[in-house]
PyMOL commands that place a pseudoatom at each C-alpha (Angstrom):
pseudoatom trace, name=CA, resn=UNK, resi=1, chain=A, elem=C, hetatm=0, pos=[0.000, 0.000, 0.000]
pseudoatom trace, name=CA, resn=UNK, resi=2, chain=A, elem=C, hetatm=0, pos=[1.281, 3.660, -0.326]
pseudoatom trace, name=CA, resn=UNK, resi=3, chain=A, elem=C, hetatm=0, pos=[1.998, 5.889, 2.210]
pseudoatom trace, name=CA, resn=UNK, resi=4, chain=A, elem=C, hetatm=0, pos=[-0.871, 6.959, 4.369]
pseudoatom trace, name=CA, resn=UNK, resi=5, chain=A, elem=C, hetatm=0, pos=[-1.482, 10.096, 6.511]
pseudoatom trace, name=CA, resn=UNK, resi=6, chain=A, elem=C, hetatm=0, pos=[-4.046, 11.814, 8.323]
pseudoatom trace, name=CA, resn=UNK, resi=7, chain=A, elem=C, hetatm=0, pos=[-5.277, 15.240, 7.757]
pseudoatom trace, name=CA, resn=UNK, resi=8, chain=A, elem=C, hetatm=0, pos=[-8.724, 17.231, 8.754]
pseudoatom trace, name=CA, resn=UNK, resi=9, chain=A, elem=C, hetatm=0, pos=[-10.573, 20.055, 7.168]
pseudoatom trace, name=CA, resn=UNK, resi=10, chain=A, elem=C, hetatm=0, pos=[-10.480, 23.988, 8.955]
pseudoatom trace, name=CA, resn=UNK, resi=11, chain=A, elem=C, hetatm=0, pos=[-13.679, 25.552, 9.389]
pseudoatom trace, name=CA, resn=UNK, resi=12, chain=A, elem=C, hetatm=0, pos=[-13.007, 27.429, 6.439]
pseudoatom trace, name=CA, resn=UNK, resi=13, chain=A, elem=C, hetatm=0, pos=[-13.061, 23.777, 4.208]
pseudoatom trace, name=CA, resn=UNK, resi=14, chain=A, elem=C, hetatm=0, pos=[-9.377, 24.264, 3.896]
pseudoatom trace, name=CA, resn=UNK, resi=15, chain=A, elem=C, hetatm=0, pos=[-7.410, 21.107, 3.969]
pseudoatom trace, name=CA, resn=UNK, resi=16, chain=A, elem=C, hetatm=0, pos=[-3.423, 20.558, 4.602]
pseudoatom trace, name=CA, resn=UNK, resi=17, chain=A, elem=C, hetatm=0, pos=[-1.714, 18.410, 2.672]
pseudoatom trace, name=CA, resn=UNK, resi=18, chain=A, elem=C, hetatm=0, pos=[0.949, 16.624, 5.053]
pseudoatom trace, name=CA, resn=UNK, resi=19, chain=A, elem=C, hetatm=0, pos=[4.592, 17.074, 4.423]
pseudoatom trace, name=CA, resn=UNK, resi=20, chain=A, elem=C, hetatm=0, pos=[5.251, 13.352, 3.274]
pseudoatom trace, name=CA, resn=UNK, resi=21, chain=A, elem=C, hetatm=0, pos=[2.685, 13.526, 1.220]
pseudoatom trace, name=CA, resn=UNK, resi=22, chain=A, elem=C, hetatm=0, pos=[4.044, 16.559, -0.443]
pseudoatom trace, name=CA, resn=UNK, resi=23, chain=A, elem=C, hetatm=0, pos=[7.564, 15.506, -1.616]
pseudoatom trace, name=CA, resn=UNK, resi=24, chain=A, elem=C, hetatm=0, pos=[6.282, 15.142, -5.428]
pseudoatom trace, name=CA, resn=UNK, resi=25, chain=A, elem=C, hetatm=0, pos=[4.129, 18.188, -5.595]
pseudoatom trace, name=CA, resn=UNK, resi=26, chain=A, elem=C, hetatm=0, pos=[5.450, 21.799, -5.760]
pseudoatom trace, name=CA, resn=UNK, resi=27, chain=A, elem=C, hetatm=0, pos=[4.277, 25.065, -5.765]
pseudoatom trace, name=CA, resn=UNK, resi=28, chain=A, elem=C, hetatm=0, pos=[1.376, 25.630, -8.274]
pseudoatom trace, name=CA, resn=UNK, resi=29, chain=A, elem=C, hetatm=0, pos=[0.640, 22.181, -9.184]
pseudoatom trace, name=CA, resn=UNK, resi=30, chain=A, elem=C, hetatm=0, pos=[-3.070, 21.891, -10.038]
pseudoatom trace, name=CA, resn=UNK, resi=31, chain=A, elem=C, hetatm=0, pos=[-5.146, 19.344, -8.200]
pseudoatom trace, name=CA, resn=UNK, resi=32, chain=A, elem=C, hetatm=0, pos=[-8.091, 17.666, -9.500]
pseudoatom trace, name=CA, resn=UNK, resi=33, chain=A, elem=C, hetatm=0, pos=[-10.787, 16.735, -6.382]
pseudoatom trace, name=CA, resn=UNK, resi=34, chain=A, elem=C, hetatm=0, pos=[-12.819, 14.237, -7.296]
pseudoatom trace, name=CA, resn=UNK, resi=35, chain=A, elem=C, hetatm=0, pos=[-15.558, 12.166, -5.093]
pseudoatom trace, name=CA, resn=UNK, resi=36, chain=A, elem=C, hetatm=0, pos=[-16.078, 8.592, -5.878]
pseudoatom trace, name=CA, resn=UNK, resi=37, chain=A, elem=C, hetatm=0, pos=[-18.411, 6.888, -3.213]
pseudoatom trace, name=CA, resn=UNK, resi=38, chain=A, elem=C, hetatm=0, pos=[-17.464, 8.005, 0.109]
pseudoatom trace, name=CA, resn=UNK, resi=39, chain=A, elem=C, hetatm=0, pos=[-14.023, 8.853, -1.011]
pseudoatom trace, name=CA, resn=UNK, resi=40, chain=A, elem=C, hetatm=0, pos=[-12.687, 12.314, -2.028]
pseudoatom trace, name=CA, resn=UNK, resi=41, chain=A, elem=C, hetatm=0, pos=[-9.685, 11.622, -4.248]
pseudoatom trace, name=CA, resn=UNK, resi=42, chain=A, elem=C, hetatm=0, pos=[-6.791, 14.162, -5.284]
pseudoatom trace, name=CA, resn=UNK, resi=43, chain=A, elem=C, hetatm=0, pos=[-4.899, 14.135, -8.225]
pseudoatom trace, name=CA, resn=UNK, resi=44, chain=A, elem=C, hetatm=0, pos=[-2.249, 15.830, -10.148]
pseudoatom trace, name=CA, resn=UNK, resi=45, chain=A, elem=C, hetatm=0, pos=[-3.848, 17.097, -13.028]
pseudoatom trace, name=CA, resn=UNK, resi=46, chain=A, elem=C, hetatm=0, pos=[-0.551, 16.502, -15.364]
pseudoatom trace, name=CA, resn=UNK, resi=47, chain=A, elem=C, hetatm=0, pos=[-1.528, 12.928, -14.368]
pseudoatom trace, name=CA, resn=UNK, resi=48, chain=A, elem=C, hetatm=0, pos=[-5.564, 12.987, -14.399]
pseudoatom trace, name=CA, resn=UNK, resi=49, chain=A, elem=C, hetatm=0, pos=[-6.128, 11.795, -17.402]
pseudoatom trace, name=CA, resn=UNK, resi=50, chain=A, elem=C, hetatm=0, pos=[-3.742, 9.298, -18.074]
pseudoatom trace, name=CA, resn=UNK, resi=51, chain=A, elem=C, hetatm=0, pos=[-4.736, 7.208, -14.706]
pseudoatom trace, name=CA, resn=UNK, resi=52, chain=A, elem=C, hetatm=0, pos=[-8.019, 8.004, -14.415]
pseudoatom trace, name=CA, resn=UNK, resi=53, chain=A, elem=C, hetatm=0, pos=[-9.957, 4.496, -15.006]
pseudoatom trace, name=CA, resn=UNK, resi=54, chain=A, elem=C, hetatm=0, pos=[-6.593, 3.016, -12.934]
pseudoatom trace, name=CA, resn=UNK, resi=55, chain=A, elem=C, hetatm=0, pos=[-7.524, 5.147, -10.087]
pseudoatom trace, name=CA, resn=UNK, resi=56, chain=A, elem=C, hetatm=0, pos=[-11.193, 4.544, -10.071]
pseudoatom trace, name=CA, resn=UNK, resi=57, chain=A, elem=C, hetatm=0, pos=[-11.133, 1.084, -10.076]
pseudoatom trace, name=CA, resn=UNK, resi=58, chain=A, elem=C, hetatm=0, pos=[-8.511, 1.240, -7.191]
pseudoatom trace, name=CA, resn=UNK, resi=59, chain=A, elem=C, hetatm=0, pos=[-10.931, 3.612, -5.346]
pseudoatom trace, name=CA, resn=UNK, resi=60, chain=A, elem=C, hetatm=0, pos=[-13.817, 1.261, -6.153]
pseudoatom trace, name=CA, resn=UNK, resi=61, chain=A, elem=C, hetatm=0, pos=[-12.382, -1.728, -5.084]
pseudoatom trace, name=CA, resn=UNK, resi=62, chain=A, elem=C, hetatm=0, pos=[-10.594, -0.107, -1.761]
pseudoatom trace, name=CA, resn=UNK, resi=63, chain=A, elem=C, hetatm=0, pos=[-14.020, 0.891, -1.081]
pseudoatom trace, name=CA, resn=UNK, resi=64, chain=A, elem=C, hetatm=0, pos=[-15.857, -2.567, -1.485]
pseudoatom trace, name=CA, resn=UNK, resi=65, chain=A, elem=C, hetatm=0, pos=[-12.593, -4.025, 0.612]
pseudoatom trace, name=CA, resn=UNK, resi=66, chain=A, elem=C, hetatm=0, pos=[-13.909, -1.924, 3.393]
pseudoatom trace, name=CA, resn=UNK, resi=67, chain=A, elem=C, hetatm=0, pos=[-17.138, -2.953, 3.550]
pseudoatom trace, name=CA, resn=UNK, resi=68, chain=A, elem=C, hetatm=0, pos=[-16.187, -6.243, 3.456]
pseudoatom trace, name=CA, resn=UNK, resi=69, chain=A, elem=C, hetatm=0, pos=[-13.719, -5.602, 6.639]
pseudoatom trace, name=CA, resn=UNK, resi=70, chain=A, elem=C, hetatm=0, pos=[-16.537, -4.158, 8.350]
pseudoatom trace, name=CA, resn=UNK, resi=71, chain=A, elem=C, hetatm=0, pos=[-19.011, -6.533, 7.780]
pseudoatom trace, name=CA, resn=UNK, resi=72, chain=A, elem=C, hetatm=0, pos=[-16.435, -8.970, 9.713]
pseudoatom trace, name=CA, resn=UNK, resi=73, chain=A, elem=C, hetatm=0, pos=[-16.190, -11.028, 5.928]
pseudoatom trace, name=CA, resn=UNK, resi=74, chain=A, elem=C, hetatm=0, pos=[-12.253, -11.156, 5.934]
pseudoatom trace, name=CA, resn=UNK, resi=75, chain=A, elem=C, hetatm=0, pos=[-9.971, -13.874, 6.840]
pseudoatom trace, name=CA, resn=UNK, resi=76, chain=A, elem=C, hetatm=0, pos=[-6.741, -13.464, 9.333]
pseudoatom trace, name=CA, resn=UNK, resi=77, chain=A, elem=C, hetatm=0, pos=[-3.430, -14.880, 7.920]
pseudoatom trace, name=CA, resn=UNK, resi=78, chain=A, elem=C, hetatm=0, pos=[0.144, -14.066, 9.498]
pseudoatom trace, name=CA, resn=UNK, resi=79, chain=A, elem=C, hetatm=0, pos=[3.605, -13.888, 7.692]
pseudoatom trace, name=CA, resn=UNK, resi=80, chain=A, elem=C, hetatm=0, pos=[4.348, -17.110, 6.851]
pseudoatom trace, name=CA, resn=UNK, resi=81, chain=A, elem=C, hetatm=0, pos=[1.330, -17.866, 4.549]
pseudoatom trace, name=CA, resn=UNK, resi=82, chain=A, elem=C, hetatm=0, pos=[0.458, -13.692, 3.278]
pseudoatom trace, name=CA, resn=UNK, resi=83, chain=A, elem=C, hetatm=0, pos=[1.695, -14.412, 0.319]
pseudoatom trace, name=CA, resn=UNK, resi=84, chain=A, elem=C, hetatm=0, pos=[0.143, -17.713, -0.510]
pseudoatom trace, name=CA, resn=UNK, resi=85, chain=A, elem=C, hetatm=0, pos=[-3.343, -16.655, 0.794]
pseudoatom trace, name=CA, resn=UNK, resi=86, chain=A, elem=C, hetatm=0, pos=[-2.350, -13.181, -1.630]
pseudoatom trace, name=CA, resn=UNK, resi=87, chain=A, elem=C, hetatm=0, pos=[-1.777, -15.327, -4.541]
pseudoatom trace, name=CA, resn=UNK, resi=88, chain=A, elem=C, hetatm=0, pos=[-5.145, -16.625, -4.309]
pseudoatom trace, name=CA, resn=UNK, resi=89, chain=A, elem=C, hetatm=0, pos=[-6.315, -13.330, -4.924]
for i in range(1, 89): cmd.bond("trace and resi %d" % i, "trace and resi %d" % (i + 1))
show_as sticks, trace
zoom trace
């Protein structure tokens, strides 16, 4: 999985993008914002359109993933059979 951080929105709807997650972005980069279920998805828009149906489908199925998790359907594994139990994926 990629790096993950947490952020929250001011009062004002303003959002700060943490400092890891800005090593690839620089000073007037456009962002697209774009909601897809209950996520809200950022993205360069140099690289919008070429990733686009990649990054829906990622959203889509890290969405259905969750539900899953929280509807207790998931199985446990530990290290020493991840990646067999991944294959079957």
């Amino acid at each position: 999985m990629e790096d993950i951080s947490i952020t929250k929105i001011s009062s004002k709807g303003q959002v700060v993008i943490p400092q890891e997650m800005r090593k690839h972005l620089q000073e007037g980069d456009k962002l697209v914002v774009f909601k897809n279920g209950g996520q809200i998805i950022l993205k360069k828009m140099e690289d919008f359109s070429k990733n686009i149906e990649e990054d829906l489908e990622f959203a889509k199925r890290t969405e259905e993933a969750y539900k899953r998790i929280e509807a207790g359907e998931f199985i446990k594994v530990n290290s020493e059979n991840l990646e067999e139990e991944m294959m079957k994926w």
